[in-house]
N, C-alpha and C positions, 0 to 999 in steps of 0.2 A: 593731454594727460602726461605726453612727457617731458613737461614741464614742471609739473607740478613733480613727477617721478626727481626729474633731475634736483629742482631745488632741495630734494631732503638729503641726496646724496651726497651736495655739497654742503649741504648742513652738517652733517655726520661727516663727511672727511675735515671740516672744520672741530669738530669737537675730536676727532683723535688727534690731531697738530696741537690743540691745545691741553689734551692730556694725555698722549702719548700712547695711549691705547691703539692699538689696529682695528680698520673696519669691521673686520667679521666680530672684535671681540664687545664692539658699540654696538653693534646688533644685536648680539649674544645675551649683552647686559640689557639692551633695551626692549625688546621682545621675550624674552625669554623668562628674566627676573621682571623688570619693574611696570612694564604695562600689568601682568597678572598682580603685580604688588598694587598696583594700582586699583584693581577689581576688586581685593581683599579690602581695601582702605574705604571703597565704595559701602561692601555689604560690615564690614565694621562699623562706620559712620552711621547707617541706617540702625545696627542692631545690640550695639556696643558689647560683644559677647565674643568670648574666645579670644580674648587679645594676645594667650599663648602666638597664634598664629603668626602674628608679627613675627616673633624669632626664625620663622622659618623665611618669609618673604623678605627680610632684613639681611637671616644670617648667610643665608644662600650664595648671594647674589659677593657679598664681602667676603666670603670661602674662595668663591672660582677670583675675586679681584685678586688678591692674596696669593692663588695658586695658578695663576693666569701663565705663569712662565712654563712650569708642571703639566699643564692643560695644553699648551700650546695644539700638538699637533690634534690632540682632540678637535678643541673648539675652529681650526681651520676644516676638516672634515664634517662638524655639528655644519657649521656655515655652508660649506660646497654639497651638502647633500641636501639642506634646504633652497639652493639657489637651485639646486639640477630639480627638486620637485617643482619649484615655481615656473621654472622654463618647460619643463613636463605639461602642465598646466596649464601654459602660455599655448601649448601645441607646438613649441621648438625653436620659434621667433622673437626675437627683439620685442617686434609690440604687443604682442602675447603675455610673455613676461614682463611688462612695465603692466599690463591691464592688468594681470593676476594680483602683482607684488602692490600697486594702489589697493585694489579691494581688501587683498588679507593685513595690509600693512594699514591702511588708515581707514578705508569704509566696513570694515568687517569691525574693529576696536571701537566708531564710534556708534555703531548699533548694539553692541554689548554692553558701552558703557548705559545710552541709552536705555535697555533694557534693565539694567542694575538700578536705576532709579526709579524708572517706569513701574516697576514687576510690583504686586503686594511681599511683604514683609514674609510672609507663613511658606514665600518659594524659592526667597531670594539663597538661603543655602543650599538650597538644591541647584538652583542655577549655579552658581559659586562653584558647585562641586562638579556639575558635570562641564564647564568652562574648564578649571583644572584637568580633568580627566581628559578632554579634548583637547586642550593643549600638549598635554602630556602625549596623546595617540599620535596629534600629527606629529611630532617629534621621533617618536618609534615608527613610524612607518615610513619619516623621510631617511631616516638614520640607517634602514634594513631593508629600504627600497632602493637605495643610492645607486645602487651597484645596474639597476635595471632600468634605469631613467635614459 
């Protein structure tokens, strides 16, 4: 498993060398904006309705690029407060946290994507919405928990 952990991490230190971006903020962008842009594009695809939405999973993401300098110390603390939940989680160990960080990082994304195509059509915004909503929590409860990890 960490192997597979490692390979992304030199994935992502290769893609900020190539665009100049810092770790946390490839994370930030890639977890945060464009996987859930990626959910929206799913139940879009399926339902072609609400394409206001796009401006938000678009504009977001090109807001914090933008104001990435601005944001700085933010998005370093957004990042160290979800790495101390992941390690929380791990139970405080190395291989704890590589077990944790694979499931919520890549087995936990392709069973929602999964589900986004699997689901009947009459649930799929609910799912949609409560994914947001839940992305959204864990985020506020890594962000407000930080301090107690």
């Amino acid at each position: 498993m960490s192997e597979i952990f490692n390979a992304i991490v030199q994935l992502l230190n290769e893609v900020c060398h190539s665009t100049g971006l810092s770790y946390f903020e490839i994370n930030i962008l890639l977890y945060t904006f464009f996987i859930p842009a990626t959910w929206w594009a799913i139940v879009w695809w399926r339902l072609r309705k609400w394409p206001w939405l796009w401006l938000f999973h678009l504009g977001a993401p090109l807001i914090y690029y933008y104001e990435k300098e601005n944001l700085a110390h933010f998005s370093e603390r957004f990042y160290d407060s979800n790495t101390q939940a992941l390690l929380w989680l791990g139970n405080g160990d190395e291989v704890g946290y590589i077990q944790v960080s694979i499931f919520v990082g890549i087995v936990l994304p392709a069973m929602i994507y999964l589900s986004l195509w699997l689901i009947p059509n009459r649930v799929l915004t609910l799912l949609y919405a409560g994914l947001m909503v839940g992305n959204l929590s864990w985020y506020a409860w890594t962000w407000f928990r930080s301090d107690t990890f």
